[in-house]
C-alpha positions as CSV (number, residue, x, y, z in Angstrom):
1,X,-11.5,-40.3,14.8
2,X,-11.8,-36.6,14.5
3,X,-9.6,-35.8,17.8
4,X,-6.4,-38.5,15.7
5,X,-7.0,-36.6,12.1
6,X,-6.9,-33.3,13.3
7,X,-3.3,-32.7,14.4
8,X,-2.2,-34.2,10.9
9,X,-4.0,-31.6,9.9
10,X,-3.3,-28.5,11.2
11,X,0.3,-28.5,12.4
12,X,2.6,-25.7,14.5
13,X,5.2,-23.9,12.2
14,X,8.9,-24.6,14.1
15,X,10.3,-21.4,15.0
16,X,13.4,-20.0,13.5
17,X,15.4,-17.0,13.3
18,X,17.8,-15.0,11.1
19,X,19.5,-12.0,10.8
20,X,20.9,-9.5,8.3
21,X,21.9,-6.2,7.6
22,X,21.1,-3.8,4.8
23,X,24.5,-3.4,3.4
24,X,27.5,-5.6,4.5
25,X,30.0,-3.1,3.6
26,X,28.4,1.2,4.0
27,X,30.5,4.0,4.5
28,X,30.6,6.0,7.5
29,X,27.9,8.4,6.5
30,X,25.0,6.3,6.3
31,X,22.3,4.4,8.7
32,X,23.4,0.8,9.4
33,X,20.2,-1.3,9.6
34,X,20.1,-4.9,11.3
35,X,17.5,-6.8,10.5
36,X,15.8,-9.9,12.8
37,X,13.5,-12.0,11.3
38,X,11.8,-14.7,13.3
39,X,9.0,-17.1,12.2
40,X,6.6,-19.2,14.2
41,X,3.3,-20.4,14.6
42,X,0.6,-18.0,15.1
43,X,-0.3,-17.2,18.6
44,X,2.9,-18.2,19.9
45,X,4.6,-15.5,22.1
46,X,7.6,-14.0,21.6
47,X,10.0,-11.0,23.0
48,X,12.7,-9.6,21.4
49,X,15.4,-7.0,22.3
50,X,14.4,-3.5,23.2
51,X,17.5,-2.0,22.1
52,X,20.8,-3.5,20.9
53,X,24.2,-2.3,22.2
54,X,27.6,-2.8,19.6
55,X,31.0,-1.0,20.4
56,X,31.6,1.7,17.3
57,X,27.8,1.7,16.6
58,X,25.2,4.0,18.1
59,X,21.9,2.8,18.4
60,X,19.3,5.2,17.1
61,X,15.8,3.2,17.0
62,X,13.7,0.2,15.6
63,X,10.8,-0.6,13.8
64,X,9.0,-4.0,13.6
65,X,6.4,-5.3,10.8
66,X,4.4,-8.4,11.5
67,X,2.8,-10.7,8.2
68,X,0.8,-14.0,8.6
69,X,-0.4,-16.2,6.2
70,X,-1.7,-20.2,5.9
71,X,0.9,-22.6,4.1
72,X,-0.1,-26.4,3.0
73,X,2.7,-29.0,2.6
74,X,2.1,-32.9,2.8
75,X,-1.4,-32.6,3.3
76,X,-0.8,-30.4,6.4
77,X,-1.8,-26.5,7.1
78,X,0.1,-24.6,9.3
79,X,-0.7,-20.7,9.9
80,X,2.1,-19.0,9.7
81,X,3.7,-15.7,11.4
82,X,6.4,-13.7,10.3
83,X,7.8,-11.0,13.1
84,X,10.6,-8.3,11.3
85,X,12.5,-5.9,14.2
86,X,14.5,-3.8,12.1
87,X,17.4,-1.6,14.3
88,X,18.7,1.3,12.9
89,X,22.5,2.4,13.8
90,X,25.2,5.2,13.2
91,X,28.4,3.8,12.7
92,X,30.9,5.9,14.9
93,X,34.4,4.3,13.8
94,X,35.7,2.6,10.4
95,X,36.9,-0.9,10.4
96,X,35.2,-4.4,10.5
97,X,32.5,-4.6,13.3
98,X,30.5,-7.4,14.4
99,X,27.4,-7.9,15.8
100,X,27.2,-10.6,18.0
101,X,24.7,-13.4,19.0
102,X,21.0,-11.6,19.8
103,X,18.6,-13.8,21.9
104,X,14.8,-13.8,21.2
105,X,12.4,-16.0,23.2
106,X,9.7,-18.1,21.9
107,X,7.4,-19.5,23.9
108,X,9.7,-20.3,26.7
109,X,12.4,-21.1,24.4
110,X,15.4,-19.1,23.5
111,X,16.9,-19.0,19.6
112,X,20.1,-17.4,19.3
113,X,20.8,-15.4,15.8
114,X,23.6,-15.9,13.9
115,X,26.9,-12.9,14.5
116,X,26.7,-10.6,11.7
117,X,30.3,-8.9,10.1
118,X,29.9,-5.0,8.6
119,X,33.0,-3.2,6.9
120,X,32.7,0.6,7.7
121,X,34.8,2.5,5.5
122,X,35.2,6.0,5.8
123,X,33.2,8.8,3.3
124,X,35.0,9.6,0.3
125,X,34.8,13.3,1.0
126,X,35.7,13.0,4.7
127,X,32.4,13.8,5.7
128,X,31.8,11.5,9.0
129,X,34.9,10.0,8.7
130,X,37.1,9.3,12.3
131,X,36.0,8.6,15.3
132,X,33.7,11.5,16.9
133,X,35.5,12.8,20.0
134,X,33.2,13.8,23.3
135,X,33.2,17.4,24.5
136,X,33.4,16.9,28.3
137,X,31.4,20.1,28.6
138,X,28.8,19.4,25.6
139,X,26.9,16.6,26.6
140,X,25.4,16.1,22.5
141,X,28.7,16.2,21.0
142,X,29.8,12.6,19.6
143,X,26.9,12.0,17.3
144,X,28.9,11.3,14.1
145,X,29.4,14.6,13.3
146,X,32.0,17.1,13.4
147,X,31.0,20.5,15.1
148,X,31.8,22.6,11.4
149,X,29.5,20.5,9.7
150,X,26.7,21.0,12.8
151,X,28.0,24.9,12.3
152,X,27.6,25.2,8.6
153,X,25.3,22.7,8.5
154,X,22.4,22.8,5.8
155,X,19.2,20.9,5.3
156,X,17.3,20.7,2.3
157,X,13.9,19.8,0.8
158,X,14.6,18.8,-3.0
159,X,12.2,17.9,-5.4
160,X,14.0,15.3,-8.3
161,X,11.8,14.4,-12.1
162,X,13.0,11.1,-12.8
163,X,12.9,13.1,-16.2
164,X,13.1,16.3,-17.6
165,X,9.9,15.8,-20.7
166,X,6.8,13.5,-21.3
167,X,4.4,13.2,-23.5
168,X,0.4,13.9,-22.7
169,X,-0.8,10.9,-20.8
170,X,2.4,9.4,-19.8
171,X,2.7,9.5,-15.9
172,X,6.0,11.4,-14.6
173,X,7.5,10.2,-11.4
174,X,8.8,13.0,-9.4
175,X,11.1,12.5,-6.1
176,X,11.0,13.9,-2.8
177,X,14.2,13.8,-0.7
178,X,15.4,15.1,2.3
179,X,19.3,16.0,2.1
180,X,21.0,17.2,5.4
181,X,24.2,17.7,7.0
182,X,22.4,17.9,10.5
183,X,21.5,15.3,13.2
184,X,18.0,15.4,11.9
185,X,15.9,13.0,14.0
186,X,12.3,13.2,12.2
187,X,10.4,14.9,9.8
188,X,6.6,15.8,9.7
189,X,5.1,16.6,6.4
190,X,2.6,19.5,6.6
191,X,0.9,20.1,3.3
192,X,1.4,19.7,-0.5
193,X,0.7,22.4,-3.0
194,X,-0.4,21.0,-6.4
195,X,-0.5,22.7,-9.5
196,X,-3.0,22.4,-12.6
197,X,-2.9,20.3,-15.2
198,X,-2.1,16.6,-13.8
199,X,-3.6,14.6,-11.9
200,X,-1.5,12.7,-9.3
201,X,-1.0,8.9,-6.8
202,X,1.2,8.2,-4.4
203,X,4.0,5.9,-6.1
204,X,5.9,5.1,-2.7
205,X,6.0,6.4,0.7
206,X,8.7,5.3,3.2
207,X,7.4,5.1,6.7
208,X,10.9,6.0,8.5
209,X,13.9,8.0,7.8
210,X,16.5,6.3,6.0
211,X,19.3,8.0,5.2
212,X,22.4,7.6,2.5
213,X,25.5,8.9,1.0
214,X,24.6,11.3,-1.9
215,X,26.1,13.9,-3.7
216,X,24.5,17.7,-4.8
217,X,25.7,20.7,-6.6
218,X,29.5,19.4,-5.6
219,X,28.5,18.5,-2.1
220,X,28.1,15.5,-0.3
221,X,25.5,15.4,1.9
222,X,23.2,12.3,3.4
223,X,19.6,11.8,2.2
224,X,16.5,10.0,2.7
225,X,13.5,9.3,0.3
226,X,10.5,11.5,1.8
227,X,7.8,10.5,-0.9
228,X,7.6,9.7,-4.8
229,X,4.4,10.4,-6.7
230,X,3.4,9.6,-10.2
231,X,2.0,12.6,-12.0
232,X,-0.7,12.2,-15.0
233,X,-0.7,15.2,-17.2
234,X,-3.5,15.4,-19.2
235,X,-2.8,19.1,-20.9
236,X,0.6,20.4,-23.3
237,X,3.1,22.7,-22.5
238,X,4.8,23.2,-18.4
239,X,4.0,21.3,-15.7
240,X,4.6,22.2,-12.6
241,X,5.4,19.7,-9.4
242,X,3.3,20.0,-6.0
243,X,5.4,21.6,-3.3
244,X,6.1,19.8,-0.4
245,X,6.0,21.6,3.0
246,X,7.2,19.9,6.0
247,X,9.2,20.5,9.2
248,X,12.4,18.6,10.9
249,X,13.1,18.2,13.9
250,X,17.3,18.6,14.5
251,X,19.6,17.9,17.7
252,X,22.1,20.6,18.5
253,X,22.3,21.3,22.2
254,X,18.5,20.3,22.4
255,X,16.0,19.9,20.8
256,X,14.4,22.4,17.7
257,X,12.8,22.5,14.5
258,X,12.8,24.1,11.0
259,X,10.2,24.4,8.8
260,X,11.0,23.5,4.9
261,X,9.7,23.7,1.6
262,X,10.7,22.4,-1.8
263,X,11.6,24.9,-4.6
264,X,9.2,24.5,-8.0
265,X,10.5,21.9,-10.1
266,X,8.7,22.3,-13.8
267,X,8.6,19.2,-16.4
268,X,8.1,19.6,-19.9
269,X,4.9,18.1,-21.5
270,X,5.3,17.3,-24.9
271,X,2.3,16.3,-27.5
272,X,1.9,12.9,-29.4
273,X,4.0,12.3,-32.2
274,X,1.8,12.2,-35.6
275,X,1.2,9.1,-37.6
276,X,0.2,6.5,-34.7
277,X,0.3,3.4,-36.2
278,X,-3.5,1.5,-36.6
279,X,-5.3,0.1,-32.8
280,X,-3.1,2.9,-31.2
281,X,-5.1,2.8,-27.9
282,X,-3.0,5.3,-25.7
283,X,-0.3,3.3,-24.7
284,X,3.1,5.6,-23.3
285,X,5.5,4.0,-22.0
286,X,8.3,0.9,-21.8
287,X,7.0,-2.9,-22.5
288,X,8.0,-6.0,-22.9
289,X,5.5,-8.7,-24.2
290,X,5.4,-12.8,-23.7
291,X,2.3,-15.2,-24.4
292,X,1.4,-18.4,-23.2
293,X,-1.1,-21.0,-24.7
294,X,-2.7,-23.6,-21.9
295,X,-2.7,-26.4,-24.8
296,X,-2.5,-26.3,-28.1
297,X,-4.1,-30.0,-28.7
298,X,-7.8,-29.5,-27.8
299,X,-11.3,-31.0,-29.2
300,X,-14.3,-28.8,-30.9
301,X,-16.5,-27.2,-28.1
302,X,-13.7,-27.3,-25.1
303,X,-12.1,-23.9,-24.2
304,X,-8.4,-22.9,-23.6
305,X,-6.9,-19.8,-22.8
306,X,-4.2,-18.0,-24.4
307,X,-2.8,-15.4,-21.9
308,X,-0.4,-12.3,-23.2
309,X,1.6,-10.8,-20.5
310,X,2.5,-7.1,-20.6
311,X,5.4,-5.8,-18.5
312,X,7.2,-2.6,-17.7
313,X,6.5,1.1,-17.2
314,X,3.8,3.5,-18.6
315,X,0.2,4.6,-18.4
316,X,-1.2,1.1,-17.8
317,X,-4.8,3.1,-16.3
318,X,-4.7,5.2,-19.4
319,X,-5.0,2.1,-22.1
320,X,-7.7,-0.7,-23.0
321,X,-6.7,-3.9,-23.5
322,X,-7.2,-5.6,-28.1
323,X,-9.9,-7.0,-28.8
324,X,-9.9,-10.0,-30.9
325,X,-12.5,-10.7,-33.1
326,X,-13.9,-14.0,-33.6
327,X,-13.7,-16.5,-36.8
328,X,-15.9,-18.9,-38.4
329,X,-13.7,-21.6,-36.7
330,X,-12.8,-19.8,-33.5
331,X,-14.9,-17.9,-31.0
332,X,-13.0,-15.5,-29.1
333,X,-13.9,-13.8,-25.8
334,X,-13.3,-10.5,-24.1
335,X,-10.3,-10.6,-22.2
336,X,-10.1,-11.2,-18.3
337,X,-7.5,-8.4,-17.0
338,X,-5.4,-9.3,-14.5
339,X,-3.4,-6.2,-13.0
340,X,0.0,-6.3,-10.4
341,X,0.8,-2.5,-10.8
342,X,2.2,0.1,-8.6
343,X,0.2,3.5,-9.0
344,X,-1.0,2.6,-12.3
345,X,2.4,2.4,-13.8
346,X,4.8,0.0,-13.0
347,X,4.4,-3.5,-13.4
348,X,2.8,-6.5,-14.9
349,X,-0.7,-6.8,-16.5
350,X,-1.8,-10.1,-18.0
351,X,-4.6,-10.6,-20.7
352,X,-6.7,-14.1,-20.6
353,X,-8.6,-14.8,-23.7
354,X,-10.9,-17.4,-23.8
355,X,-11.0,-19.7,-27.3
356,X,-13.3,-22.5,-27.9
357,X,-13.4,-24.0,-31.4
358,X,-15.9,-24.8,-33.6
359,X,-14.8,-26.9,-36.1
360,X,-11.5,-29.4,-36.3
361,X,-9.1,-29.4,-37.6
362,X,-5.8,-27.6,-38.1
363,X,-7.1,-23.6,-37.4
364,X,-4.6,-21.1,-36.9
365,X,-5.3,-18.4,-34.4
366,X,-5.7,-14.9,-35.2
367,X,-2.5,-12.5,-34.6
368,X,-2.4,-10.6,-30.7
369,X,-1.2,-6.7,-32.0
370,X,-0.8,-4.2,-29.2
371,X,1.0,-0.6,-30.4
372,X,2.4,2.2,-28.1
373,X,5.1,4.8,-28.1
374,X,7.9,3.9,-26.8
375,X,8.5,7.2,-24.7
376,X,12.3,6.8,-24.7
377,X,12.7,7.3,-27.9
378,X,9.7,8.6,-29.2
379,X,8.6,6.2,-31.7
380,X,5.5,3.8,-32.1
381,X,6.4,0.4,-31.8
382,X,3.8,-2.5,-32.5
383,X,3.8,-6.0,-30.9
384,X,2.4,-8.9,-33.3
385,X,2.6,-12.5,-31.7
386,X,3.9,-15.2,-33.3
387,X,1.8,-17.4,-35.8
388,X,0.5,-20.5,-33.8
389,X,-2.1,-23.1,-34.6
390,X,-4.1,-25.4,-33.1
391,X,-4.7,-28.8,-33.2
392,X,-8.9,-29.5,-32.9
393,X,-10.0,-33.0,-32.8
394,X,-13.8,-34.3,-32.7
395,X,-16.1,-33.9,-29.8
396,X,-18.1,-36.2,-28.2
397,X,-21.0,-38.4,-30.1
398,X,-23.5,-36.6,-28.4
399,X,-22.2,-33.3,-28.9
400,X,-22.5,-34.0,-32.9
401,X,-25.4,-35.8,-33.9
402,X,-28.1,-33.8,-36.0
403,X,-30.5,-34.7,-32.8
404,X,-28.5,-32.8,-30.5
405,X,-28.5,-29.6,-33.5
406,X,-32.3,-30.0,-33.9
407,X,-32.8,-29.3,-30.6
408,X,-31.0,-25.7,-30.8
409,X,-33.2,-25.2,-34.2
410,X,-35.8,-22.6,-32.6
411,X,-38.4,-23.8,-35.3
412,X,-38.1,-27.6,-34.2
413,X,-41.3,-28.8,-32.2
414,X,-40.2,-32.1,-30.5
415,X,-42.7,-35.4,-30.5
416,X,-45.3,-35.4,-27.7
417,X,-44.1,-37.7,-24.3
418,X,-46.8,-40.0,-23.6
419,X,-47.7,-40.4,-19.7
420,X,-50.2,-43.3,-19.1
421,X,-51.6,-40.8,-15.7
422,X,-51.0,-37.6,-14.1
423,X,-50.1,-36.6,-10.3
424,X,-53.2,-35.0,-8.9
425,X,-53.0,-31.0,-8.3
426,X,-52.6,-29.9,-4.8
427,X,-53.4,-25.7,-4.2
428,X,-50.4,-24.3,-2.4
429,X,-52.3,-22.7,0.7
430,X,-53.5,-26.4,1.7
431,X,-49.1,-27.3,1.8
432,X,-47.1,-26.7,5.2
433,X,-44.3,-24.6,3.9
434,X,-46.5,-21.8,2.4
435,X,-47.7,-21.3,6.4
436,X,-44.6,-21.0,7.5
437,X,-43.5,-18.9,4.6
438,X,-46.7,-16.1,6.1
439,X,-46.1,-16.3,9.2
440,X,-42.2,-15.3,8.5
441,X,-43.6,-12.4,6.6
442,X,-46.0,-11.9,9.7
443,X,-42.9,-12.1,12.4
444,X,-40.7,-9.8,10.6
445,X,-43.3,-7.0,10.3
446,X,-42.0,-5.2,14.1
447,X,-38.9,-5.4,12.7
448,X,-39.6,-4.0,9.3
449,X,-41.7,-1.1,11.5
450,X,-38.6,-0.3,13.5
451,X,-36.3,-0.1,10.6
452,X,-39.0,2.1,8.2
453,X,-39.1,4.8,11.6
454,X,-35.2,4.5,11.9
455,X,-34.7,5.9,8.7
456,X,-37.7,7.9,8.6
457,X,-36.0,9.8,11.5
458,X,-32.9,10.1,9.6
459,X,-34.1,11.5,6.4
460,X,-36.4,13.9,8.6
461,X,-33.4,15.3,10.8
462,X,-30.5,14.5,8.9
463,X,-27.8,16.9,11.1
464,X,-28.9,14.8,14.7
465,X,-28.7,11.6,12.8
466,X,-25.2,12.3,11.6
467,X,-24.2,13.9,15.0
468,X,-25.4,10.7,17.0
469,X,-23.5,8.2,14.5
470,X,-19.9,10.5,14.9
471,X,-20.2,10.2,18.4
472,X,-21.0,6.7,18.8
473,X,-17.8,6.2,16.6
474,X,-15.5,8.7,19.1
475,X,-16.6,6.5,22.0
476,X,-15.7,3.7,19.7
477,X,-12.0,5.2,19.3
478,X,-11.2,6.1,22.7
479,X,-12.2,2.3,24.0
480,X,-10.4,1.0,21.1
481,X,-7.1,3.8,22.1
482,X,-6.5,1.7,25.4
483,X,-6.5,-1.3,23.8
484,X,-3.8,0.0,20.8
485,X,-1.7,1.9,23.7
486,X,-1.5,-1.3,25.5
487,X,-0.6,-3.1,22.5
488,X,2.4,-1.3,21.1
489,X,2.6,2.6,22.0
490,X,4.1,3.5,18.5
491,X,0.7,2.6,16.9
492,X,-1.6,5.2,19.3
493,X,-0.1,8.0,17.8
494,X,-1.1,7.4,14.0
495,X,-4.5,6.0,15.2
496,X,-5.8,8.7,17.6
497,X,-4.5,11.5,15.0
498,X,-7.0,9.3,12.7
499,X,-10.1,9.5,14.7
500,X,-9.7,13.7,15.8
501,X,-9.3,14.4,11.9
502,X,-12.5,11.9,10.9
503,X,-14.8,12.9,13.2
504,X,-13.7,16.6,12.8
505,X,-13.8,16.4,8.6
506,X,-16.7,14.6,8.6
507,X,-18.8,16.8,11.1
508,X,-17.8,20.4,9.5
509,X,-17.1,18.9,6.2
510,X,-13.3,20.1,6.5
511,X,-11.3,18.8,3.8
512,X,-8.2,16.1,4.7
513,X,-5.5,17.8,3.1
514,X,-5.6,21.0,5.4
515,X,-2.6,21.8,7.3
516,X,-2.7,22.2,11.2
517,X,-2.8,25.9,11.5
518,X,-5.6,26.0,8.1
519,X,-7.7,23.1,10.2
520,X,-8.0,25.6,13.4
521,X,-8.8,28.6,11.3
522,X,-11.6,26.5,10.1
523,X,-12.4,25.5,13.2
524,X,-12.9,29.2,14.4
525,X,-15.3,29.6,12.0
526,X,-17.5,26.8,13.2
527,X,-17.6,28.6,16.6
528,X,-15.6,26.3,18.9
529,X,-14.5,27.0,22.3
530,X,-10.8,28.7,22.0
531,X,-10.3,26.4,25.4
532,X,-10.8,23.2,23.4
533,X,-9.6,24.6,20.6
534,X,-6.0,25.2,21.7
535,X,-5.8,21.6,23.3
536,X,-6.9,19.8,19.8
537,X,-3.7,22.2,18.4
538,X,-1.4,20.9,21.6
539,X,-2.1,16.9,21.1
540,X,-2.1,17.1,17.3
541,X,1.2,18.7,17.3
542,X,2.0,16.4,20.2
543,X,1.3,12.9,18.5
544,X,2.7,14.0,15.1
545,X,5.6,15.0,16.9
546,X,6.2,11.9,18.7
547,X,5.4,9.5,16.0
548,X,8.9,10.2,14.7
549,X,10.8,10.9,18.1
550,X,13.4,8.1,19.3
551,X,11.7,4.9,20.8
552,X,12.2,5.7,24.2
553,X,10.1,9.1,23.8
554,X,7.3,7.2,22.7
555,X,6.8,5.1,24.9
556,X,6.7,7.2,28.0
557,X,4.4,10.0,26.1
558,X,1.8,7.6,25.2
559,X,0.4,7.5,28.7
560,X,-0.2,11.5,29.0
561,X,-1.3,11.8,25.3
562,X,-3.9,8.9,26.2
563,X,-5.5,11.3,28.7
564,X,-5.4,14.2,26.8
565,X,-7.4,12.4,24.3
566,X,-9.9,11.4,26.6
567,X,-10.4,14.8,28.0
568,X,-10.7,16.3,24.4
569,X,-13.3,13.3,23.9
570,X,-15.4,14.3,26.5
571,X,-15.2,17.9,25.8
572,X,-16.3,17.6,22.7
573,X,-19.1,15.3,23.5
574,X,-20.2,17.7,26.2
575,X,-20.2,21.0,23.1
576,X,-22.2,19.1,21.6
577,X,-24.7,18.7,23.7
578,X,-24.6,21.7,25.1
């Protein structure tokens, strides 16, 4: 019965495929991306192109993102994967191009995508425009660029306030860009400089290069979002943005790099304006309100729930949520926060109260008021819902006779139950499960004895303890480093810089924000070998290095960083026994 039920039950998802781009119609200047999306079943097997070839495009790279999740329709529950290659191109002519049918296999199958139209015009300032023209004797040339822009070229590191002034408390986003002229290929960021006053999260983070048209002091250039953070100043007067410090690596007849930092950027913090209107809380920001009532027809001891909904930007970590009080008729709860907010200020937070009446009748409900300043204009502004009652009928019999109230009375002794006999007593040692219940506590005693020396052992040598637990966790990594290298070689890169800087940071207590060059100086001081340390400087400049490098450069470095990873392993299992 089982065996006929169960494929009604759990069914296979029906592949399909699509594909789009990020702009239909981009000028000359900017990255073309061409997005294939296929979804299946999980577990089913799939390959899809390793590069994609288009006349009047240049393939630059690609990037895939994989999401799964269970989805129930008719009574049936299919697990579900979605598999995103996104291909990034440089558009080397103007005009209408297409990009034609792409084949990806699915478990044996093929599924064509459907052809895909992009209108390239040319950049308003010239700047890309015309087809690049191949130096016979300059085997770079004809990368979109014309040689006085690579000449004159200029690459900048801009730090952009999404405004000039806030007020104490209200988080600023600031915006870190990367504007070039160049045939940059990657950037690594090295270090951030904050300054005092503010305390900061990371609002969004890209994890590749995108670039786009933009235009600065007069100039066109191209541009892609490096980082944006949300600042939280808690003190008046100038604030000053972290510094960003990072390096790019550029093509001009090879290969080279430049190392870059931001210039200060200062925002004005300004303090609250007087006369805050009463249950003032903290709020800063922009918001819009809407309330919902789950019924508004209910009977006297049953519970609904009146949810207010709070959306927009503003210091949503920085404010509590009303309390409303109770009535004679109504009791109120505490609210039930429910938050969907990016960095603690953008978003949607919804507020759940919980009513149950009382009494019936028609009861209105108490007013929902929620004041801020409204930070682009500087005024308070106060939110009152709307008047709204409720409808309360009679409970159940039981629920209102005075029997039922007498028993809640704490002063009301209840008649005597007559029993005509009693069971006889029975001691608990003479009853099986107590037996079993000792001898459990008997059994577990070795293993209570091994645990009590185990830790015994780690509060007496606390440095051996800690030393034996980081390197059962470095073996851990370099097993685990074959398996993610054999996987997908983009993802060994990010995870063995992960496991040098853990096991380092937590075994000389160096702090995760340290730049390459600060980490070794540390690492000096804790006596290290200079052989090992020059090799730890080599592969983390290595992997950081390559996690941004075309596909291609990847994939056939992975294999030699692998061993150099292992060798470092060892060595520094070997120090430390040593």
């Amino acid at each position: 019965m089982y065996c006929l039920l169960l494929p009604g039950i759990f069914a296979q998802a029906k592949p399909t495929l699509s594909s789009s781009v990020n702009k239909s119609t981009i000028s000359q200047s900017e990255r073309l991306i061409f997005t294939l999306r296929l979804t299946t079943s999980i577990g089913s097997r799939y390959e899809f192109p390793a590069s994609i070839s288009v006349p009047g495009l240049q393939y630059l790279t690609h990037h895939t993102t994989q999401e799964s999740y269970r989805e129930f329709s008719g009574g049936q529950s299919t697990n579900v994967l979605t598999v995103t290659y996104s291909y990034i191109f440089l558009p080397m002519q103007t005009g209408n191009i297409t990009i034609g049918t792409q084949a990806v296999k699915v478990d044996g199958r093929t599924l064509p995508s459907p052809p895909v139209t992009v209108n390239i015009q040319p950049d308003a300032s010239g700047y890309g425009s015309g087809t690049p023209q191949r130096d016979p004797g300059d085997p770079f040339s004809g990368f979109g660029f014309s040689d006085q822009v690579l000449q004159e070229g200029e690459t900048l590191l801009i730090c952009l306030p999404e405004t000039q002034s806030v007020y104490r408390s209200e988080p600023a986003i600031v915006s870190y860009y990367l504007y070039t002229t160049e045939d940059v290929r990657s950037f690594n960021l090295n270090d951030e400089v904050d300054g005092e006053g503010y305390g900061k999260a990371v609002f969004e983070q890209p994890r590749n290069l995108i670039f786009e048209a933009a235009e600065y002091q007069g100039r066109r250039f191209r541009r892609s979002l490096l980082k944006r953070l949300a600042l939280y100043p808690h003190t008046t007067g100038t604030l000053t943005a972290p510094s960003m410090e990072g390096t790019v690596r550029m093509m001009r007849y090879g290969y080279y790099n430049r190392n870059l930092r931001s210039l200060p950027t200062t925002i004005l913090v300004k303090d609250l304006p007087p006369r805050a209107p009463a249950g003032f809380s903290g709020a800063i920001g922009e918001f819009t309100f809407s309330e919902k009532l789950s019924t508004q027809s209910i009977k006297v001891g049953e519970a609904l729930i009146w949810s207010i909904q709070i959306t927009g930007q503003g210091n949503f970590n920085q404010f509590t949520a009303p309390q409303i009080k109770s009535t004679s008729q109504l009791q109120i709860s505490s609210p039930r926060i429910s938050d969907q907010i990016n960095a603690g200020v953008k978003g949607t937070r919804i507020l759940q109260y919980t009513i149950i009446p009382k009494s019936k009748g028609e009861i209105s409900l108490p007013r929902f008021r929620f004041a801020w300043l409204n930070s682009k204009n500087g005024t308070y502004r106060v939110y009152e819902s709307k008047a709204q009652t409720l409808s309360v009928k009679a409970g159940s019999a039981a629920a209102s006779t005075s029997d039922l109230q007498k028993l809640y009375h704490k002063w009301t002794m209840q008649d005597l139950i007559p029993r005509q006999e009693y069971e006889s007593y029975v001691p608990t040692y003479s009853k099986p499960w107590y037996w079993l219940v000792l001898a459990l506590l008997f059994a577990s005693l070795p293993v209570s004895l091994v645990i009590a020396r185990r830790r015994k052992r780690q509060l007496l040598n606390p440095h051996i303890w800690l030393q034996r637990k980081l390197n059962q966790q470095l073996k851990a990594c370099l097993a685990q480093a074959k398996a993610v290298i054999a996987k997908s070689p983009a993802e060994f890169y990010p995870f063995a810089d992960a496991c040098i800087m853990d096991y380092l940071q937590q075994k000389h207590g160096i702090p995760a924000h340290l730049a390459l060059d600060d980490l070794l100086i540390r690492l000096e001081d804790e006596e290290m070998s200079p052989d090992l340390l020059q090799k730890i400087r080599s592969f983390l400049s290595a992997i950081r290095t390559a996690r941004f490098a075309p596909v291609e450069y990847r994939d056939s470095s992975a294999e030699a960083l692998l061993a150099d990873f292992n060798h470092i392993v060892s060595q520094l299992l070997d120090e430390e026994i040593k």
